[in-house]
BAFI-3210 file (N, C-alpha, C; in Angstrom, 3 decimals, decimal comma, padded with zeros to 6 digits):
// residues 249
n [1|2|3|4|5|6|7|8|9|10|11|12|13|14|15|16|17|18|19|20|21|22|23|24|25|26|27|28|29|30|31|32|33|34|35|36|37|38|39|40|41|42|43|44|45|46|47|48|49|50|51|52|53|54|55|56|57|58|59|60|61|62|63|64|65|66|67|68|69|70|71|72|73|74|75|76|77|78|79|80|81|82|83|84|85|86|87|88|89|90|91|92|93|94|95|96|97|98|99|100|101|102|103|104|105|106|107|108|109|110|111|112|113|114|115|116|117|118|119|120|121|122|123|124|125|126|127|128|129|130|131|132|133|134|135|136|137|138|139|140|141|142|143|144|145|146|147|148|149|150|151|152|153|154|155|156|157|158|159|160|161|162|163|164|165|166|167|168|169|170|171|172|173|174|175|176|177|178|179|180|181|182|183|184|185|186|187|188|189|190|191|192|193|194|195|196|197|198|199|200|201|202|203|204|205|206|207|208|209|210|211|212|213|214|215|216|217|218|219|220|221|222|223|224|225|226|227|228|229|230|231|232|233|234|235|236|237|238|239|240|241|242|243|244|245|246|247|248|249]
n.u [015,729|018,168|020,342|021,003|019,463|017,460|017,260|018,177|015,020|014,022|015,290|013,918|011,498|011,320|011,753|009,549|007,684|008,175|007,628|005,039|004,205|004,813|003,288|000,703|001,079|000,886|-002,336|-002,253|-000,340|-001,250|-003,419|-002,167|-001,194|-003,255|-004,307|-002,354|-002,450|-004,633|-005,147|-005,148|-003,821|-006,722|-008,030|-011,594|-012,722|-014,874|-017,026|-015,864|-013,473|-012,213|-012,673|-010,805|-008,172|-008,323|-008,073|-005,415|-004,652|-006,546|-006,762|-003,886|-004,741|-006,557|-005,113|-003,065|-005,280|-005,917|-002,904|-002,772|-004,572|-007,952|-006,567|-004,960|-006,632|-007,085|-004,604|-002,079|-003,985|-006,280|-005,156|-004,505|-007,020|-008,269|-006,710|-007,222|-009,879|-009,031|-007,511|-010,020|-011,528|-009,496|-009,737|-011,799|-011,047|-012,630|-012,485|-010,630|-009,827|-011,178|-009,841|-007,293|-007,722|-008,711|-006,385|-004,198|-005,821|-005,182|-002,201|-001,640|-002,275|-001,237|001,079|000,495|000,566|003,251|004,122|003,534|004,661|005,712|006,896|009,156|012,216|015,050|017,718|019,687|019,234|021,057|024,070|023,286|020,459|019,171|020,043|018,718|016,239|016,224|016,553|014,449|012,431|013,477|013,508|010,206|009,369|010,436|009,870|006,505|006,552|008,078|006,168|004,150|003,608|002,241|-000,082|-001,169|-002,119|-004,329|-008,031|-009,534|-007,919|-007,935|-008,867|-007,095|-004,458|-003,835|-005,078|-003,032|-000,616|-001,530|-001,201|001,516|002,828|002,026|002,428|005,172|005,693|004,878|006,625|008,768|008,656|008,211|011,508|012,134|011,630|013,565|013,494|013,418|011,590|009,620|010,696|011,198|009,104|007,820|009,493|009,225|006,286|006,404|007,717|006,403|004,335|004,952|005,954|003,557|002,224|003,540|002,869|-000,110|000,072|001,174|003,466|005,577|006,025|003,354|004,625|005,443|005,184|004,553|002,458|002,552|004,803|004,247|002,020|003,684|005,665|003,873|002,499|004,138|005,127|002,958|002,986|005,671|004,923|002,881|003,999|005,598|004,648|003,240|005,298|006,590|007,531|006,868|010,630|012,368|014,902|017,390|017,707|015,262|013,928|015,062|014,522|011,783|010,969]
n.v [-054,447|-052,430|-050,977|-048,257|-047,645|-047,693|-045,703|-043,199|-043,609|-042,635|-039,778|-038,366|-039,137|-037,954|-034,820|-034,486|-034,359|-032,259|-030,199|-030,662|-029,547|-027,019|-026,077|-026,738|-024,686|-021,840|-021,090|-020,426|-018,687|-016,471|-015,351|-014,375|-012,531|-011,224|-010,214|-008,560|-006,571|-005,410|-004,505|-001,536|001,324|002,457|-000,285|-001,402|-003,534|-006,093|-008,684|-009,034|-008,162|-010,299|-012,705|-012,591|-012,443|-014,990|-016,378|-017,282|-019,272|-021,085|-022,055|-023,863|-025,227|-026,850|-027,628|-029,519|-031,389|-032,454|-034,087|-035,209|-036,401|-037,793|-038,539|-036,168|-034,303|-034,287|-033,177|-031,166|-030,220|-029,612|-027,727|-025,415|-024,822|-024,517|-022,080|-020,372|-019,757|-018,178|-015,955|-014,795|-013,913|-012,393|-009,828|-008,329|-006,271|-006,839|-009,332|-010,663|-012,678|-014,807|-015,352|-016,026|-018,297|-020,290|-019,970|-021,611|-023,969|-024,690|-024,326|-026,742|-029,245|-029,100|-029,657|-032,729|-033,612|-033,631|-035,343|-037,947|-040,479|-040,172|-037,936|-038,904|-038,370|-037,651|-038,423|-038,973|-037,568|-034,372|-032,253|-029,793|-029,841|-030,268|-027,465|-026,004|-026,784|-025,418|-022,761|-022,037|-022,874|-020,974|-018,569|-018,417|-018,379|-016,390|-014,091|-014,237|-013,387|-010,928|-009,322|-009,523|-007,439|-005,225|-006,665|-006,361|-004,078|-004,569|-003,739|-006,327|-007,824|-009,583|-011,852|-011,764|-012,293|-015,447|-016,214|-015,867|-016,672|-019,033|-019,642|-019,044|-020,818|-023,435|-022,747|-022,383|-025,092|-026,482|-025,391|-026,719|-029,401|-029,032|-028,298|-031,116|-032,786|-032,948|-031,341|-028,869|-027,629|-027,372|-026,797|-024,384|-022,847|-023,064|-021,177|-018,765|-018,890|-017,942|-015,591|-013,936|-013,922|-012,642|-010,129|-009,198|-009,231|-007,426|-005,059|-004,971|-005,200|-002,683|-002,837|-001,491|001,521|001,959|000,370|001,211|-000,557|-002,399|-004,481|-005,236|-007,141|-008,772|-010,439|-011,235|-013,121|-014,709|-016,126|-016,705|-018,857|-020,684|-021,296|-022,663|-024,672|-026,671|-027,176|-028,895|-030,777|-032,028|-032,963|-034,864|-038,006|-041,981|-043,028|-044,271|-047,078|-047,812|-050,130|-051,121|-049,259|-050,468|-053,429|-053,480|-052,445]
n.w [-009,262|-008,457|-005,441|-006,758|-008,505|-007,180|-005,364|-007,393|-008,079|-005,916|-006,176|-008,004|-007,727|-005,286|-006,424|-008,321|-006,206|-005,131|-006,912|-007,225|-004,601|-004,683|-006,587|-005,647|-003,758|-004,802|-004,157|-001,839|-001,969|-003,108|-001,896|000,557|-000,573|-001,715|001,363|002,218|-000,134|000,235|002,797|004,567|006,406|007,929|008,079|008,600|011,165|009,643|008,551|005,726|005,688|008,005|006,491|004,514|005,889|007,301|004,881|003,700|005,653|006,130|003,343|003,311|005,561|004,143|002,056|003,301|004,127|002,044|001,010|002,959|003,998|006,299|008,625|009,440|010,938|013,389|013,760|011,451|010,093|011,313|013,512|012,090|010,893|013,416|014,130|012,182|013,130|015,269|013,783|013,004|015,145|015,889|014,582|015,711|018,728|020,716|021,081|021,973|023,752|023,187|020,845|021,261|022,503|021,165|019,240|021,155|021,591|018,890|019,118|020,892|019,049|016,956|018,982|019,272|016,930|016,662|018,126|016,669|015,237|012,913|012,632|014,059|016,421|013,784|014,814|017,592|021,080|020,972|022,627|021,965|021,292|023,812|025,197|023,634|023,915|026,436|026,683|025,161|027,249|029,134|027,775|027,246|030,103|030,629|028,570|029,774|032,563|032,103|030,861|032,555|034,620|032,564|031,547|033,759|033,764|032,227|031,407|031,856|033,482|035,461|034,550|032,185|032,671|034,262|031,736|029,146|030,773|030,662|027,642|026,942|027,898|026,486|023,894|024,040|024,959|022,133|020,430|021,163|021,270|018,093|017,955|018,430|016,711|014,482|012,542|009,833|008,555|010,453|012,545|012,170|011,602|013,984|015,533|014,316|014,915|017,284|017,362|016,000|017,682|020,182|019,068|018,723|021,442|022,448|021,346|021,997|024,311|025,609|025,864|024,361|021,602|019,302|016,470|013,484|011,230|012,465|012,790|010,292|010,795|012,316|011,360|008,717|009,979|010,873|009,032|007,417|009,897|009,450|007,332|006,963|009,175|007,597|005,170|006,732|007,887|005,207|004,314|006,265|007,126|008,070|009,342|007,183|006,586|003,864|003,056|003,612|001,439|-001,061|-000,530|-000,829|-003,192]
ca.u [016,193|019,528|019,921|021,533|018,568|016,172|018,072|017,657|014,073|013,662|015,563|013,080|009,876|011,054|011,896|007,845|006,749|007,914|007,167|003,491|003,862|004,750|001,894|-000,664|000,777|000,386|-003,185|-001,988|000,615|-002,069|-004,406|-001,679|-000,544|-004,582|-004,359|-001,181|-002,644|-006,687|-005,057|-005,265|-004,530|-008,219|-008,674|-012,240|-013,209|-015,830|-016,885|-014,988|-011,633|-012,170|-012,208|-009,528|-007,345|-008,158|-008,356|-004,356|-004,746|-007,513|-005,943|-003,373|-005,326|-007,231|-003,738|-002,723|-006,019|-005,159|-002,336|-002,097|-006,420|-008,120|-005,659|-004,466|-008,075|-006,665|-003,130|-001,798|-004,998|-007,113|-004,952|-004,693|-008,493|-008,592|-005,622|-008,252|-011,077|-008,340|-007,631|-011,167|-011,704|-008,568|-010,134|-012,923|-010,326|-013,507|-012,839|-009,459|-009,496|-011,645|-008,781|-006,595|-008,337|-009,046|-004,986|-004,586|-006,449|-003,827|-000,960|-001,851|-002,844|000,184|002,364|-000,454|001,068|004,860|004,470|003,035|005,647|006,074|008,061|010,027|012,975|016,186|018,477|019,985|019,847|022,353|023,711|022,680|019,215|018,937|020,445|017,859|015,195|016,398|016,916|012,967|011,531|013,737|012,916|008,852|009,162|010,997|008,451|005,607|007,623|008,174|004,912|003,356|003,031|002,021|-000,647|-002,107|-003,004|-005,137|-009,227|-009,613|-006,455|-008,185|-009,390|-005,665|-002,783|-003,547|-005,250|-001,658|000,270|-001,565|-001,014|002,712|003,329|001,279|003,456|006,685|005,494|004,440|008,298|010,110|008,512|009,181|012,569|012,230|011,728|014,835|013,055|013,851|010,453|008,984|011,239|011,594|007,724|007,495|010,139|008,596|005,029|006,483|008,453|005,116|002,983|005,699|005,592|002,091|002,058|004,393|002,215|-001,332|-000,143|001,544|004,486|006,198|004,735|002,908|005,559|005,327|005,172|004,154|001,187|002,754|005,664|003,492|001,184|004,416|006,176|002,602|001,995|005,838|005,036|001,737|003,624|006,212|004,373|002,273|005,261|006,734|003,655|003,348|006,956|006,474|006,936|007,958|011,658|012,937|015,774|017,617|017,929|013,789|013,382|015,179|013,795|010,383|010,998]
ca.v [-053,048|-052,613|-049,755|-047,223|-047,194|-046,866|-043,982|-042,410|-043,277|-041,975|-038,422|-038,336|-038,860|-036,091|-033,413|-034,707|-034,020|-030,843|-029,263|-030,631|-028,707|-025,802|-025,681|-026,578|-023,557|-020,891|-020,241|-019,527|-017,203|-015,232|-015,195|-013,774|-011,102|-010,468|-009,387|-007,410|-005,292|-004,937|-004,113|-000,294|001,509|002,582|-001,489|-001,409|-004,567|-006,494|-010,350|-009,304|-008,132|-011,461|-013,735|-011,910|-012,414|-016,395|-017,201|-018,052|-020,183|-022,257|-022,482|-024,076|-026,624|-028,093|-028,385|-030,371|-032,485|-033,540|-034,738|-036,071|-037,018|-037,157|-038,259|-034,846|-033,509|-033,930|-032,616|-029,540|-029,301|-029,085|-026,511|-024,631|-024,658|-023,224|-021,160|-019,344|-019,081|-017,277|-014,874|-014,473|-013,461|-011,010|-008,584|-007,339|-006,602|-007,393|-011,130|-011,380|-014,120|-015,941|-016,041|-016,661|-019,713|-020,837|-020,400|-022,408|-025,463|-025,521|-025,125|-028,812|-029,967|-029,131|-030,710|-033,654|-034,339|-033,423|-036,546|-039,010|-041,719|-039,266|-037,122|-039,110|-037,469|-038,484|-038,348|-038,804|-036,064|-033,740|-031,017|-028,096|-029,744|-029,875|-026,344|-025,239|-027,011|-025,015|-021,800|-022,127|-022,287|-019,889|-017,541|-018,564|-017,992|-014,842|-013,556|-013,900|-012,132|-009,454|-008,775|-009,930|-005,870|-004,362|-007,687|-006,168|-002,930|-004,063|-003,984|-007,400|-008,731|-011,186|-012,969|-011,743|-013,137|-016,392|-017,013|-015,328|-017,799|-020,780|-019,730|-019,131|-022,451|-024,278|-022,218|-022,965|-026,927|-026,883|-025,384|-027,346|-030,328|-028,816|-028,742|-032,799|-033,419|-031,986|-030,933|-027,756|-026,989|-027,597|-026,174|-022,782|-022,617|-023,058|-020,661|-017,979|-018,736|-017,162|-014,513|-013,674|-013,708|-012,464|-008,600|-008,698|-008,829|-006,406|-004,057|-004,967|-004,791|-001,591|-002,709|-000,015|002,031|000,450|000,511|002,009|-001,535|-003,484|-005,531|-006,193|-008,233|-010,156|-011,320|-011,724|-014,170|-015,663|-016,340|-017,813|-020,134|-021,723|-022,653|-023,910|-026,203|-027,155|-028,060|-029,817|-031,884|-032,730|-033,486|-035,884|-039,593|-042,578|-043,669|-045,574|-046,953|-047,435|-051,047|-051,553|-049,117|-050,984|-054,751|-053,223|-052,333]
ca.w [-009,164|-007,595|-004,786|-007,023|-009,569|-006,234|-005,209|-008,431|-008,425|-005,101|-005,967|-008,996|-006,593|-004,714|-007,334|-008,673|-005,034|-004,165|-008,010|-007,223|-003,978|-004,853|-007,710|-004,677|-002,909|-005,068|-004,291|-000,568|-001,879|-004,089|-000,684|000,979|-001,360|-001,280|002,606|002,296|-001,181|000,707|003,874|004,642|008,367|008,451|008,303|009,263|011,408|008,961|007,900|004,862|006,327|008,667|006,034|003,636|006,676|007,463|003,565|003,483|006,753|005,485|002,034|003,898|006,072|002,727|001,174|004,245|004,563|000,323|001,474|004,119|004,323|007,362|009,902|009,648|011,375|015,083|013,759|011,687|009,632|012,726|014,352|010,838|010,984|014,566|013,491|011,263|013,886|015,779|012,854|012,851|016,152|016,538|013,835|016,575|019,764|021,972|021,047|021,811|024,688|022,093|019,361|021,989|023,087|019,359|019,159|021,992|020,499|017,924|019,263|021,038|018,035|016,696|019,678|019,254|015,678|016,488|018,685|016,341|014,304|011,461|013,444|014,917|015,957|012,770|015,346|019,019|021,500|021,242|023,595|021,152|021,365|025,099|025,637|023,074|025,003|027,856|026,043|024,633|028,017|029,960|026,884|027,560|031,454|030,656|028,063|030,499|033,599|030,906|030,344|033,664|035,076|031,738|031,109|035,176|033,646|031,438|031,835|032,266|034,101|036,657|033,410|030,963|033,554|033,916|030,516|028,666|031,473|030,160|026,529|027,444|028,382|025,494|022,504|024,524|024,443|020,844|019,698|021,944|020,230|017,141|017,966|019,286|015,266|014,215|011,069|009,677|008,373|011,641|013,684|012,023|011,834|015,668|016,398|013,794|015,605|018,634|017,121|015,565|019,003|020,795|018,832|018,714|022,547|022,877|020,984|022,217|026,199|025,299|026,294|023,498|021,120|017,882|015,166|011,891|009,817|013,747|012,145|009,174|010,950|013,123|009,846|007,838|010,480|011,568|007,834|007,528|010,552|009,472|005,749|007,242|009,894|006,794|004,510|007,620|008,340|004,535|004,033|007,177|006,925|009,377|008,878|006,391|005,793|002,510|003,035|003,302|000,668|-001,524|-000,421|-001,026|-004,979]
c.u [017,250|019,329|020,322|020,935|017,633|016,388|018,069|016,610|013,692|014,042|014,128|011,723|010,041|011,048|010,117|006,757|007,024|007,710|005,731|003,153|003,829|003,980|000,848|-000,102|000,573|-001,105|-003,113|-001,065|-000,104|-003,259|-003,532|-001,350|-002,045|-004,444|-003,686|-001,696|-003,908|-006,117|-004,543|-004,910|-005,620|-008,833|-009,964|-012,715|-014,548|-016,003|-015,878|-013,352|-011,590|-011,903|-011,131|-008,403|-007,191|-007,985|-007,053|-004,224|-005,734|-007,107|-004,731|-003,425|-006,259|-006,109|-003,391|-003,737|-005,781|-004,191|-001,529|-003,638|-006,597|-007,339|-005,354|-005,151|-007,431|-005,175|-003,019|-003,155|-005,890|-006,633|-004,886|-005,807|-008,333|-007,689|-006,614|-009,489|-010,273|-007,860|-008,917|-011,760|-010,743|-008,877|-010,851|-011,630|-011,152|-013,538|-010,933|-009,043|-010,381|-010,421|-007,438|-006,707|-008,095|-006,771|-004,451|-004,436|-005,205|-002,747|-000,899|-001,802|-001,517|001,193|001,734|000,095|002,730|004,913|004,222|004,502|006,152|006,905|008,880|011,598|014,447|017,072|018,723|019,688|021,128|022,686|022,883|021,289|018,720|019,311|019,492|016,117|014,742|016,306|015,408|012,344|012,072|013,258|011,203|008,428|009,468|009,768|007,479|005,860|007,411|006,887|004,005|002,748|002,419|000,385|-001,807|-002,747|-004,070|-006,985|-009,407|-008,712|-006,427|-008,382|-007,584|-004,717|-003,113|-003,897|-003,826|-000,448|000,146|-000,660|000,452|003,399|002,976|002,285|004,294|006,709|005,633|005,892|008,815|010,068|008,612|010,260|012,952|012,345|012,405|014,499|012,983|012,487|009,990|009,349|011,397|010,109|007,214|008,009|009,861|006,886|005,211|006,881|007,366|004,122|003,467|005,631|004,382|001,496|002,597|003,583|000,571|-000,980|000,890|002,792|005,910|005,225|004,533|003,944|005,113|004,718|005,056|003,562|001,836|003,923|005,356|002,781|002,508|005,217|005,011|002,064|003,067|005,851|004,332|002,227|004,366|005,911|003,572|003,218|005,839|006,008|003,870|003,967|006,944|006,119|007,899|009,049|011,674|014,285|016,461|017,333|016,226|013,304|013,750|015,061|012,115|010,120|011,462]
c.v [-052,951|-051,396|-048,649|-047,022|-046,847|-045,253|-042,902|-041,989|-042,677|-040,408|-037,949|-037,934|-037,568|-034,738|-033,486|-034,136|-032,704|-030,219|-029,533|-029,763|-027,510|-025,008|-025,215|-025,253|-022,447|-019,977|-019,999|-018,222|-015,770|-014,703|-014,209|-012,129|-010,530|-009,826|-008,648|-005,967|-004,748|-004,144|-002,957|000,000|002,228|001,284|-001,758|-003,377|-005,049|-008,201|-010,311|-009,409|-009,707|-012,753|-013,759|-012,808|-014,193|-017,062|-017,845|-019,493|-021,451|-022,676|-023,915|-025,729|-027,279|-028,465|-029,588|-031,673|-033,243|-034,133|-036,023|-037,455|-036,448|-037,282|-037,009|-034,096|-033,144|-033,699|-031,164|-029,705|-028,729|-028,087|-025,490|-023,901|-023,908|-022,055|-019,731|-019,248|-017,951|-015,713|-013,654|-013,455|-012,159|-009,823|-007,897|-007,751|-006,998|-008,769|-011,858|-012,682|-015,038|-016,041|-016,469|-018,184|-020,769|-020,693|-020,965|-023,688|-025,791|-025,402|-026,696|-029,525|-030,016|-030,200|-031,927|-034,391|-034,393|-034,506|-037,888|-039,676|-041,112|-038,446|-037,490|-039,145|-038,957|-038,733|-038,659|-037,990|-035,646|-032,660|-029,875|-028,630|-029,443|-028,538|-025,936|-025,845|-025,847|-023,418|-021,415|-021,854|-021,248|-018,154|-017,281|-017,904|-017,034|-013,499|-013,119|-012,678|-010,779|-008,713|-008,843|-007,941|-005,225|-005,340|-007,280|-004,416|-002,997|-003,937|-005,558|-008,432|-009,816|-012,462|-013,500|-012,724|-014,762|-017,090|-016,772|-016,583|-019,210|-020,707|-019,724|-020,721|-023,217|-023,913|-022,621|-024,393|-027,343|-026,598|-025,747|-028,929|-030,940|-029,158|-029,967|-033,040|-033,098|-032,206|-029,861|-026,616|-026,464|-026,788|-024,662|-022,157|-022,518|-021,737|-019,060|-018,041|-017,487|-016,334|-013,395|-013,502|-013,228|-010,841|-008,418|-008,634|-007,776|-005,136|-004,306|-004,789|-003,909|-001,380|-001,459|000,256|001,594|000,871|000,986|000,529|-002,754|-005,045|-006,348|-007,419|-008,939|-011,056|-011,986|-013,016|-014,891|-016,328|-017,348|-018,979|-020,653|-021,900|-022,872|-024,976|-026,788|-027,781|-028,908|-031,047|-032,647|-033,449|-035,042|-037,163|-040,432|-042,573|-044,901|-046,104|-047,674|-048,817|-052,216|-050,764|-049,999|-053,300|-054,547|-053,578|-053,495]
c.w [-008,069|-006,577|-005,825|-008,250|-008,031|-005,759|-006,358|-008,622|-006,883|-004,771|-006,773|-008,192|-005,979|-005,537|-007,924|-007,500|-004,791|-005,602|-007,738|-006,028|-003,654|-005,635|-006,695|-003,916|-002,961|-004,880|-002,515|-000,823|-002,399|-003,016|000,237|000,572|-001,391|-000,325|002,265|001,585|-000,437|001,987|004,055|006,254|008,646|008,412|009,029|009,985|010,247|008,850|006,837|005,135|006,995|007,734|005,136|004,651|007,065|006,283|004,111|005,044|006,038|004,361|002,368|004,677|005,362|001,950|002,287|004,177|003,072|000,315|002,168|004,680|005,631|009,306|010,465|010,642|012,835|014,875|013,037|010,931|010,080|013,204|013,072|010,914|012,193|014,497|013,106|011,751|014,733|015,215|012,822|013,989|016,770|015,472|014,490|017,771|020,913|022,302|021,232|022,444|023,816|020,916|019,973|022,321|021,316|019,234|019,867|021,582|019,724|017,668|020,071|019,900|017,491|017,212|019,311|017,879|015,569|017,464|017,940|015,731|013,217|011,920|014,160|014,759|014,973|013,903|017,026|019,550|021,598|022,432|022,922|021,551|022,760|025,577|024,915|023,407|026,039|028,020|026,190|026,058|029,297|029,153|027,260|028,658|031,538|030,113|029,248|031,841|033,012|030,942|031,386|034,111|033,443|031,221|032,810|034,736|032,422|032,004|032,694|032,890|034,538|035,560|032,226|031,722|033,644|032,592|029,557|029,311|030,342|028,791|026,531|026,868|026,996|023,814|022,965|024,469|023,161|020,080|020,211|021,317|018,756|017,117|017,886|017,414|014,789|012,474|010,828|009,420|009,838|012,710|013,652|011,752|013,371|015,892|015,905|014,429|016,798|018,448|016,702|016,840|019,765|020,758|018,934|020,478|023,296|022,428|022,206|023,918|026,373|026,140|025,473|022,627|019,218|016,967|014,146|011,096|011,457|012,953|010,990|009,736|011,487|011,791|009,350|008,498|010,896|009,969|007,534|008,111|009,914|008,019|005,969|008,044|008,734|006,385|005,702|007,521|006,634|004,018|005,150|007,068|008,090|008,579|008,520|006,387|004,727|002,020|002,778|002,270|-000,520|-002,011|-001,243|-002,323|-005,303]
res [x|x|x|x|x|x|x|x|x|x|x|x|x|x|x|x|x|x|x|x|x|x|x|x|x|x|x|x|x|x|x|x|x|x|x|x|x|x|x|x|x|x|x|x|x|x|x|x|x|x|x|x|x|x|x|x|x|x|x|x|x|x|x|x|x|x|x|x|x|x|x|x|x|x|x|x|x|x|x|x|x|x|x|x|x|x|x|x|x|x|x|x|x|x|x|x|x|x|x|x|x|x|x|x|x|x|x|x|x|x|x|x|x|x|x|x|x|x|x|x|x|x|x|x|x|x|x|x|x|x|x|x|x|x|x|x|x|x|x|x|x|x|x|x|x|x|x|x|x|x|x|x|x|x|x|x|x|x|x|x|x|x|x|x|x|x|x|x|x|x|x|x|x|x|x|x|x|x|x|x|x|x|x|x|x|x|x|x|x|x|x|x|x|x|x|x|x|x|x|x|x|x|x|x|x|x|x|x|x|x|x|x|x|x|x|x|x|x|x|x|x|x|x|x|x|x|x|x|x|x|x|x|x|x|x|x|x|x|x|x|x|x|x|x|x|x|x|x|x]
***
């Protein structure tokens, strides 16, 4: 097999792989469009609302573990999974430093797999990447600042400020690592995580006042991130190149 039949059969594989993945993802998109149609603003806290709300997450991290198996466990399907104890926990607001924590967990988990061999980055560093390194955590350190006086009036402050700090820091790690894989999935799933935790802090430490359609843009970009870090992770393989794929065949 010469290269310019492998190359054929390797466009082929892919057009086979991503029509099989877009089959497996329909029953996250029909989980999703569940929350959106169930979800009312008299949303009463319940087990049911709770799991309505983690289905597309978990959907998500069993597509990943088929995949990818169980390597995946201490990467995204693990943080997927705590992903959706975190879900779980921000439906009662009495549990929020618990879904905090539980989100937490997996953004590591996350950086924990944006370091392995599968991600490793296609490319050199560039400047754009280092300025957007630099960008990411002056944005992070800014965030917190931002929010530091409005994060001291709440009840529990002595406990909110530095647990909010840590979490800070740990999302700003996990998309900066993103970035390190200069993978598109990956990177626009990181940077939608934060865009996503970012309004929802702005509302909950009343830094302005709740929006008309608030909730729904945090879900809709927090729903955005966790399928594209999925598709990133599954898309994820070491480098090849053309010269060993074609020795191989």
């Amino acid at each position: 097999m010469d290269i310019l039949e492998t190359d054929a059969y390797d466009r082929r594989q892919k057009r086979n792989t991503s029509c099989a993945l877009c089959l497996s993802l329909v029953p996250f998109f029909l989980a999703t469009a569940a929350f959106f149609y169930t979800r009312t603003p008299d949303f009463a806290p319940s087990a049911v609302a709770a799991g309505v709300k983690a289905a597309p997450t978990l959907l998500l991290a069993f597509l990943v573990l088929s995949w990818k198996g169980g390597q995946s466990v201490l990467g995204v399907a693990g943080g997927l999974v705590s992903s959706a104890v975190g879900d779980i926990c921000l439906v009662w607001s009495e549990l929020f430093l618990h879904g905090m924590g539980a989100f937490a967990v997996a953004h590591l988990l996350y950086a924990f797999s944006f370091l392995s061999a599968r991600y490793s980055p296609l490319s050199s560093s560039s400047c754009w990447i280092r300025f957007l390194y630099v960008l990411l955590f002056v944005m992070g350190g800014g965030s917190y600042v931002y929010l530091y006086p409005y994060i001291q009036k709440a009840p529990d402050a002595a406990v909110l400020t530095p647990a909010v700090g840590v979490y800070v820091a740990l999302i700003t790690l996990m998309v900066a690592l993103a970035v390190r894989t200069r993978r598109a999935a990956t990177l626009l799933g990181g940077l939608s995580f934060m865009v996503s935790d970012l309004t929802l802090a702005l509302q909950i430490f009343k830094v302005m006042p709740s929006l008309e359609h608030g909730y729904t843009i945090v879900m809709i970009t927090y729903y955005l991130a966790q399928l594209l870090i999925a598709v990133g992770d599954i898309k994820a393989v070491e480098n090849e190149d053309d010269f060993a794929k074609w020795k191989r065949s």
